[in-house]
N, CA, C and O atoms as a GROMACS GRO file, in nm:
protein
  360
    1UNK      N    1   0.110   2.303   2.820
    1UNK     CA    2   0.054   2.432   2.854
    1UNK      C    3  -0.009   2.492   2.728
    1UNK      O    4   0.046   2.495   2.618
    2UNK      N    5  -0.105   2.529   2.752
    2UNK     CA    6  -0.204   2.576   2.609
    2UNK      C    7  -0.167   2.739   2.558
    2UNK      O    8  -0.107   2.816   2.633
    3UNK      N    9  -0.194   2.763   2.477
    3UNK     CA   10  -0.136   2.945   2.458
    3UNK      C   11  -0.219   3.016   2.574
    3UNK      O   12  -0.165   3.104   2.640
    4UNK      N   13  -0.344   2.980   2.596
    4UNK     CA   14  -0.389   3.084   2.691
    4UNK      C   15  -0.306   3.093   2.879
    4UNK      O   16  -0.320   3.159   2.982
    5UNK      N   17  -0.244   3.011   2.842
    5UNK     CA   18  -0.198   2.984   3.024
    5UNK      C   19  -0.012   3.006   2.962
    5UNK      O   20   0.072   2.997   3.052
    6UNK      N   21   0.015   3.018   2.893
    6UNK     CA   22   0.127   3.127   2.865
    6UNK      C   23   0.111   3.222   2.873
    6UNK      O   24   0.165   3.295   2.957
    7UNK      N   25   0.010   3.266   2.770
    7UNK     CA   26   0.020   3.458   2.814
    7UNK      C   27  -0.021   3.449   2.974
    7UNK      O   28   0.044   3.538   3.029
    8UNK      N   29  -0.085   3.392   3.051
    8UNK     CA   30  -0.102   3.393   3.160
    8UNK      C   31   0.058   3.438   3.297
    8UNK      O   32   0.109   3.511   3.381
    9UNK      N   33   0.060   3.316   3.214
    9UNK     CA   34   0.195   3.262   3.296
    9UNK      C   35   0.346   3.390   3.269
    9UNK      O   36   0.437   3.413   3.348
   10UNK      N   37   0.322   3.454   3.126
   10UNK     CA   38   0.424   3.530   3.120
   10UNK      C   39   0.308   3.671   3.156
   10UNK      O   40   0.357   3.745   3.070
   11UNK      N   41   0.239   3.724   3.195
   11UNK     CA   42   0.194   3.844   3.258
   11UNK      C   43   0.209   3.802   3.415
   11UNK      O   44   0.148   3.890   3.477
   12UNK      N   45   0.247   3.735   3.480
   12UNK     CA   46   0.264   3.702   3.626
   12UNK      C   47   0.438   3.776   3.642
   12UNK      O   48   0.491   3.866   3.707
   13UNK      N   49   0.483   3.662   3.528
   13UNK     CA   50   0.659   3.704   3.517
   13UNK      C   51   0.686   3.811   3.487
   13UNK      O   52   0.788   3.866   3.526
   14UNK      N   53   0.611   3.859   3.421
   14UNK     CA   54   0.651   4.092   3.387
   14UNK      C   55   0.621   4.077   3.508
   14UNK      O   56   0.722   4.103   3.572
   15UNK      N   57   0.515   4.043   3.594
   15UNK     CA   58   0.453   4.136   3.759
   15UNK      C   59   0.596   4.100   3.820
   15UNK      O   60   0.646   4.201   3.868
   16UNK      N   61   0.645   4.030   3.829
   16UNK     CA   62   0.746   4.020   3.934
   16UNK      C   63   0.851   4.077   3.893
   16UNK      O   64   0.919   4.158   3.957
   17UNK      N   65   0.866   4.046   3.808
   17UNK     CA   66   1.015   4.132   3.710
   17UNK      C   67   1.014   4.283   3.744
   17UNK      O   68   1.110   4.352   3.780
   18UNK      N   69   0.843   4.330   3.721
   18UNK     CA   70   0.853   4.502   3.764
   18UNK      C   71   0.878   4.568   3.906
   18UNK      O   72   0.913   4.671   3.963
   19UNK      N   73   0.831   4.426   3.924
   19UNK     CA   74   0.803   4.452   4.117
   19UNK      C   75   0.939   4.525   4.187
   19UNK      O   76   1.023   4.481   4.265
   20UNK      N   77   0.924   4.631   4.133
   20UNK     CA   78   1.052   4.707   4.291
   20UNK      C   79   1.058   4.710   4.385
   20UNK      O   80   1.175   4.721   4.421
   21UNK      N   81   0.975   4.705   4.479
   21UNK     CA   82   0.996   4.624   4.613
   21UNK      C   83   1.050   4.513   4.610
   21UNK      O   84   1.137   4.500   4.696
   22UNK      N   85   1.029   4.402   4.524
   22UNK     CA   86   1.082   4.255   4.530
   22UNK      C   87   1.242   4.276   4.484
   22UNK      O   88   1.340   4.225   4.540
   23UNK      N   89   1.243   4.358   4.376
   23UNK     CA   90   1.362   4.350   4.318
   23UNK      C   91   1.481   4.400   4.420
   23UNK      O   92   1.592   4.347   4.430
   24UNK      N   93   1.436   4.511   4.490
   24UNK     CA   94   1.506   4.592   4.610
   24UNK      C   95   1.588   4.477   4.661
   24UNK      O   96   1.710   4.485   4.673
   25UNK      N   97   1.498   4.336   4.700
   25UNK     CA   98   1.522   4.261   4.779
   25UNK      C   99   1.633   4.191   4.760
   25UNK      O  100   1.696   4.134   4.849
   26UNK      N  101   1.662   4.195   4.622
   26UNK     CA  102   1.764   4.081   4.539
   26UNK      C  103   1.884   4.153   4.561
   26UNK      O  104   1.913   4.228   4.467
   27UNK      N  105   1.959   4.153   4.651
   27UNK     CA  106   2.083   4.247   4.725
   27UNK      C  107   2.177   4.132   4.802
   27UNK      O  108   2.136   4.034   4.864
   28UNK      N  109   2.325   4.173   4.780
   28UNK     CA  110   2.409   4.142   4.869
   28UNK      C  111   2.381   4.122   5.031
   28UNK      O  112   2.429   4.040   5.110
   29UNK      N  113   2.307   4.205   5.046
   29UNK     CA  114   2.302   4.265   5.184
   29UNK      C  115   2.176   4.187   5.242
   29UNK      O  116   2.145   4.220   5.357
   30UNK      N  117   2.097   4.087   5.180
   30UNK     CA  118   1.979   3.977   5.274
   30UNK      C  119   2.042   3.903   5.242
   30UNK      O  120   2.150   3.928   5.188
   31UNK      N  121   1.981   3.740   5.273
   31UNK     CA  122   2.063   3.644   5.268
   31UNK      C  123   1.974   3.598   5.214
   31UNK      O  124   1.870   3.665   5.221
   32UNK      N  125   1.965   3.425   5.112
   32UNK     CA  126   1.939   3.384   5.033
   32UNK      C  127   1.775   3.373   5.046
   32UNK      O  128   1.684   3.391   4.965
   33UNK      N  129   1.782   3.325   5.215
   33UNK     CA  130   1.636   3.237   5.234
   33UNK      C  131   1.571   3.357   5.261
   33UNK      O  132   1.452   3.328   5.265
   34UNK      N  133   1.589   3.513   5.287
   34UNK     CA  134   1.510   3.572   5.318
   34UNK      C  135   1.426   3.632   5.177
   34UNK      O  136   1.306   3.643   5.150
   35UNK      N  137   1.579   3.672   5.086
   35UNK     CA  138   1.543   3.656   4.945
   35UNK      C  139   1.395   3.606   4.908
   35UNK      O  140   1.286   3.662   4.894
   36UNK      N  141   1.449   3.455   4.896
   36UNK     CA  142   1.326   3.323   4.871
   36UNK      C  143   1.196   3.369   4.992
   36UNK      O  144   1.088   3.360   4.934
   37UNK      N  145   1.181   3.401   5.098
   37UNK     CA  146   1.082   3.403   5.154
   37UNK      C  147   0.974   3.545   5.088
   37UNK      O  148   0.856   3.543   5.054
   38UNK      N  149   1.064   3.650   5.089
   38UNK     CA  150   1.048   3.731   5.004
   38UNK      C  151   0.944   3.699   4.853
   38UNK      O  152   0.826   3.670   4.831
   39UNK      N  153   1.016   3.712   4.807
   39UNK     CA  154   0.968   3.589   4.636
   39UNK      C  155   0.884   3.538   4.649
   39UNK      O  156   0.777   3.596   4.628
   40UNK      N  157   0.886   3.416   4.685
   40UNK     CA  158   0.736   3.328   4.767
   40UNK      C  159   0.647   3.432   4.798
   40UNK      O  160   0.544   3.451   4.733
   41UNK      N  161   0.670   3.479   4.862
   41UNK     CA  162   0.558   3.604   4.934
   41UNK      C  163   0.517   3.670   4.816
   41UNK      O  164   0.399   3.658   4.784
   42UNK      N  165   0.580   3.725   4.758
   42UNK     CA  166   0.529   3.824   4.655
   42UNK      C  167   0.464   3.765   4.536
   42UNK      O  168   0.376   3.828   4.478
   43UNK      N  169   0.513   3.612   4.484
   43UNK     CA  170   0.457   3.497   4.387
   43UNK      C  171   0.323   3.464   4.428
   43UNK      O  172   0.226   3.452   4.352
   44UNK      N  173   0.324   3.451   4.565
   44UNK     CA  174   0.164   3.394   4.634
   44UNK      C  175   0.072   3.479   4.555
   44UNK      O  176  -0.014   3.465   4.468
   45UNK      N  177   0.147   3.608   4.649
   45UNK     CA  178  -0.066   3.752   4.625
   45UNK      C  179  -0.009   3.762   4.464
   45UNK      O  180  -0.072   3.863   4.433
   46UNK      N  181   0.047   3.735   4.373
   46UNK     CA  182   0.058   3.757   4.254
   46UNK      C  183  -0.041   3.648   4.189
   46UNK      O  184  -0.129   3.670   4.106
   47UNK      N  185  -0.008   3.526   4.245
   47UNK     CA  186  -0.129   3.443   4.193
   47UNK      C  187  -0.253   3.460   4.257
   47UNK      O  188  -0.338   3.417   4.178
   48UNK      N  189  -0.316   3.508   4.377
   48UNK     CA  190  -0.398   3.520   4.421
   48UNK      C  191  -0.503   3.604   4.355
   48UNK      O  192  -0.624   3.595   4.337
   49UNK      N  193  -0.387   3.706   4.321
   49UNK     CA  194  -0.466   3.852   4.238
   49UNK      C  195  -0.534   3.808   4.153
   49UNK      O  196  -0.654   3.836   4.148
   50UNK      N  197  -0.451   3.696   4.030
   50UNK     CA  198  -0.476   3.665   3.931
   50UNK      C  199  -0.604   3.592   3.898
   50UNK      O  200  -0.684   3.608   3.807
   51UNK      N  201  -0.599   3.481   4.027
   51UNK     CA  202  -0.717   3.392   4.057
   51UNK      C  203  -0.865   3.500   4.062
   51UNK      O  204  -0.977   3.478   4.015
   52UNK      N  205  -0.805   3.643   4.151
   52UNK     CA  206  -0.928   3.714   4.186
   52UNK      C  207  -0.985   3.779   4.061
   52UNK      O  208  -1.105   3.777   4.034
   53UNK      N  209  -0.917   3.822   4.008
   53UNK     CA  210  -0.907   3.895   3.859
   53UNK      C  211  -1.017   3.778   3.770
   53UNK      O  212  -1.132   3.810   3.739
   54UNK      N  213  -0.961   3.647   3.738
   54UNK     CA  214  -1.029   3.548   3.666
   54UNK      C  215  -1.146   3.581   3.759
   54UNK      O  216  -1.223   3.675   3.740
   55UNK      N  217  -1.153   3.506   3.848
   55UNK     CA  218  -1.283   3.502   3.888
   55UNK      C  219  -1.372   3.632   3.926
   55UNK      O  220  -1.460   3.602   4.006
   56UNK      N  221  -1.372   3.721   3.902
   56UNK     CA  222  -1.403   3.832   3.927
   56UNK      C  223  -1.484   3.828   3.730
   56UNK      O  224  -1.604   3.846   3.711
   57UNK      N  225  -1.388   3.802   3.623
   57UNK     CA  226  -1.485   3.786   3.528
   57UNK      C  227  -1.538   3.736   3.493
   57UNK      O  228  -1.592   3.774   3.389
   58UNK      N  229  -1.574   3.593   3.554
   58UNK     CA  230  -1.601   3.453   3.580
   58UNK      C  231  -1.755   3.541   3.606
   58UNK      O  232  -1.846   3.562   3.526
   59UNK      N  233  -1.741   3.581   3.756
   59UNK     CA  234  -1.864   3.666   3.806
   59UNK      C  235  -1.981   3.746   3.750
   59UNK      O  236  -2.102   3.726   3.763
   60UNK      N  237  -1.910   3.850   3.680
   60UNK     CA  238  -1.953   3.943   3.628
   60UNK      C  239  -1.991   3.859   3.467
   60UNK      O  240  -2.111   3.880   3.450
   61UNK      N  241  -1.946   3.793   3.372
   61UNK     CA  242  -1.989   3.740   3.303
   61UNK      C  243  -2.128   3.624   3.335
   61UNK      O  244  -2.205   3.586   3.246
   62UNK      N  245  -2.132   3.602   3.403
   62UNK     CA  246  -2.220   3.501   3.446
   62UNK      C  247  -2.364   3.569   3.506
   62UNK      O  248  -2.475   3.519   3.484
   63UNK      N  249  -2.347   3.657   3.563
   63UNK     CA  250  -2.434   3.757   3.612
   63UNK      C  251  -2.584   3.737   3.456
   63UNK      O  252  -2.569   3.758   3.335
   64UNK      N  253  -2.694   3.697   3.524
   64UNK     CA  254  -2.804   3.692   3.404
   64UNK      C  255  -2.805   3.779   3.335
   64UNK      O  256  -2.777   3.737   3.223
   65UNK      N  257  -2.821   3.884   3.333
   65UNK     CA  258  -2.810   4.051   3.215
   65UNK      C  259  -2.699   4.010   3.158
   65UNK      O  260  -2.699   4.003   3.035
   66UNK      N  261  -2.592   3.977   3.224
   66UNK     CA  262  -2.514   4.004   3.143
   66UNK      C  263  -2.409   3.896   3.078
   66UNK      O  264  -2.310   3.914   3.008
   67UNK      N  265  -2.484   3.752   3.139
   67UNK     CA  266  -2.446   3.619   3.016
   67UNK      C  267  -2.530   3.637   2.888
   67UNK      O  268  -2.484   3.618   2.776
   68UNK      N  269  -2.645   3.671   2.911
   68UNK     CA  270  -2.796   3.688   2.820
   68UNK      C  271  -2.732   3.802   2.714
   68UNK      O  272  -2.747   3.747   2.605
   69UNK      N  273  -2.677   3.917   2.694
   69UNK     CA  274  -2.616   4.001   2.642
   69UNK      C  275  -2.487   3.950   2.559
   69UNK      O  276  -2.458   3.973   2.442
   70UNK      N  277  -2.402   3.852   2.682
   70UNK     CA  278  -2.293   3.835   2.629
   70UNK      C  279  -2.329   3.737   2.495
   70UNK      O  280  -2.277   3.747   2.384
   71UNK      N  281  -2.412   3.659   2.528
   71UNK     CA  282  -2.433   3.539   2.444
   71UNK      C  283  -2.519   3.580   2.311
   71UNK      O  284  -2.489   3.527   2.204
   72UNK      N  285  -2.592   3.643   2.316
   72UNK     CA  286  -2.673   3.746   2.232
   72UNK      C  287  -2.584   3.784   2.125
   72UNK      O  288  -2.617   3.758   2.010
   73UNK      N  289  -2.475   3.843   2.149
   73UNK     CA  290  -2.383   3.895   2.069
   73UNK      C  291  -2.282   3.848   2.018
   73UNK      O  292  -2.238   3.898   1.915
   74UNK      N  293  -2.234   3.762   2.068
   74UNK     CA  294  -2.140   3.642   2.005
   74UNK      C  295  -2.201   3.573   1.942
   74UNK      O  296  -2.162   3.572   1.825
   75UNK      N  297  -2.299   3.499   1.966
   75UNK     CA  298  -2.399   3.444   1.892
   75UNK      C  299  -2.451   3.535   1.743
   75UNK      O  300  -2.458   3.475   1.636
   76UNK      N  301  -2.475   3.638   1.751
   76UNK     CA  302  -2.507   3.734   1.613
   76UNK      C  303  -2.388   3.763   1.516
   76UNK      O  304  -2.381   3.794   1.397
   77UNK      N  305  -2.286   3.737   1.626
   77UNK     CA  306  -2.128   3.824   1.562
   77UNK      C  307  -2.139   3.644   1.480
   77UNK      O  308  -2.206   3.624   1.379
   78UNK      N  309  -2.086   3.573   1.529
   78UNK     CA  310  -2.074   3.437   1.469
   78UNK      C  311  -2.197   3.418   1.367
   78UNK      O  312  -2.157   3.451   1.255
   79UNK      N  313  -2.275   3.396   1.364
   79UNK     CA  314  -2.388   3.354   1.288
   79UNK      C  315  -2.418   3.430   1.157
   79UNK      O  316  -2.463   3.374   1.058
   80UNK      N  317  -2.380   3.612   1.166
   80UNK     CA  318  -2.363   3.674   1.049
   80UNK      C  319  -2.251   3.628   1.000
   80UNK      O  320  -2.269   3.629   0.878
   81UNK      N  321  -2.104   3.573   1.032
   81UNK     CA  322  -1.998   3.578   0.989
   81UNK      C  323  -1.997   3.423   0.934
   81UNK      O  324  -1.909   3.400   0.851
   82UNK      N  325  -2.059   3.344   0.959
   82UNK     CA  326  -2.033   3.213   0.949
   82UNK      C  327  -2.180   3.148   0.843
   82UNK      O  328  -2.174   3.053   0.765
   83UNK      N  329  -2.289   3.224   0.868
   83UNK     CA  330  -2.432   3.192   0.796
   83UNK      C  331  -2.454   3.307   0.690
   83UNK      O  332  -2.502   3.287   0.579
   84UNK      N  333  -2.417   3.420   0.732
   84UNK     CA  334  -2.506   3.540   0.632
   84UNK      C  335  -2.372   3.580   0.583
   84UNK      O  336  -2.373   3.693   0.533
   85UNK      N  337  -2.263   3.524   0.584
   85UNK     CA  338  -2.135   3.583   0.523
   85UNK      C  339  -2.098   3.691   0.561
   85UNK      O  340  -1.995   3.723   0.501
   86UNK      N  341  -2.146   3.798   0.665
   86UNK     CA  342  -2.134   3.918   0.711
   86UNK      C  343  -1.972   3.937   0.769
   86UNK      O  344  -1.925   3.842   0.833
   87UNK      N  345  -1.904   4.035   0.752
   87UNK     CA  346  -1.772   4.050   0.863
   87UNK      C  347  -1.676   3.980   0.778
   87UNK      O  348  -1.683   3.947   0.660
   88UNK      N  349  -1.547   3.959   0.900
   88UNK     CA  350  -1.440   3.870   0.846
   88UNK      C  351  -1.421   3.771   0.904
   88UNK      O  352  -1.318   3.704   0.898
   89UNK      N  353  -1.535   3.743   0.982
   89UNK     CA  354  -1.498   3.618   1.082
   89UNK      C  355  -1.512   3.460   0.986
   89UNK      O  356  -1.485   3.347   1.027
   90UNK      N  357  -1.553   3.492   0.873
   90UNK     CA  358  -1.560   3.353   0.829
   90UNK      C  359  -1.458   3.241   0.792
   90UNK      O  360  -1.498   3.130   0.757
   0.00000   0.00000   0.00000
């Protein structure tokens, strides 16, 4: 697993950890599998979100204005920092 799909993977685990509805669930008083159906349920749209979220900047980055912009500027940020010595990126 690469560092970027950790922080991934541990911002899913805070979502569920915070989740008070889910947590409600974790009681004497359901029984195991409803628990687990529970969980499951709430793990699914947690990854779903996540998928929508990525791809949602997937989208919007890709969008012509605004790959052309994005690239523009990373490209200048890098190139002063790495060619013209500019910044601290070197």
């Amino acid at each position: 697993m690469v560092v970027e799909d950790k922080v991934d993977f541990e911002q899913i685990r805070k979502r569920l950890e915070s989740d008070q509805e889910l947590l409600g669930i974790f009681n004497p008083n359901n029984s195991r599998e409803d628990i687990i159906d529970k969980f499951n349920d709430v793990l699914d749209q947690a990854l779903l979100d996540f998928i929508d979220t990525k791809l949602d900047l997937y989208n919007k980055l890709s969008e012509d204005k605004a790959n052309a912009t994005l690239k523009r500027l990373w490209f200048n940020s890098l190139y002063d920092a790495r060619i013209r010595g500019l910044g601290s990126r070197q």
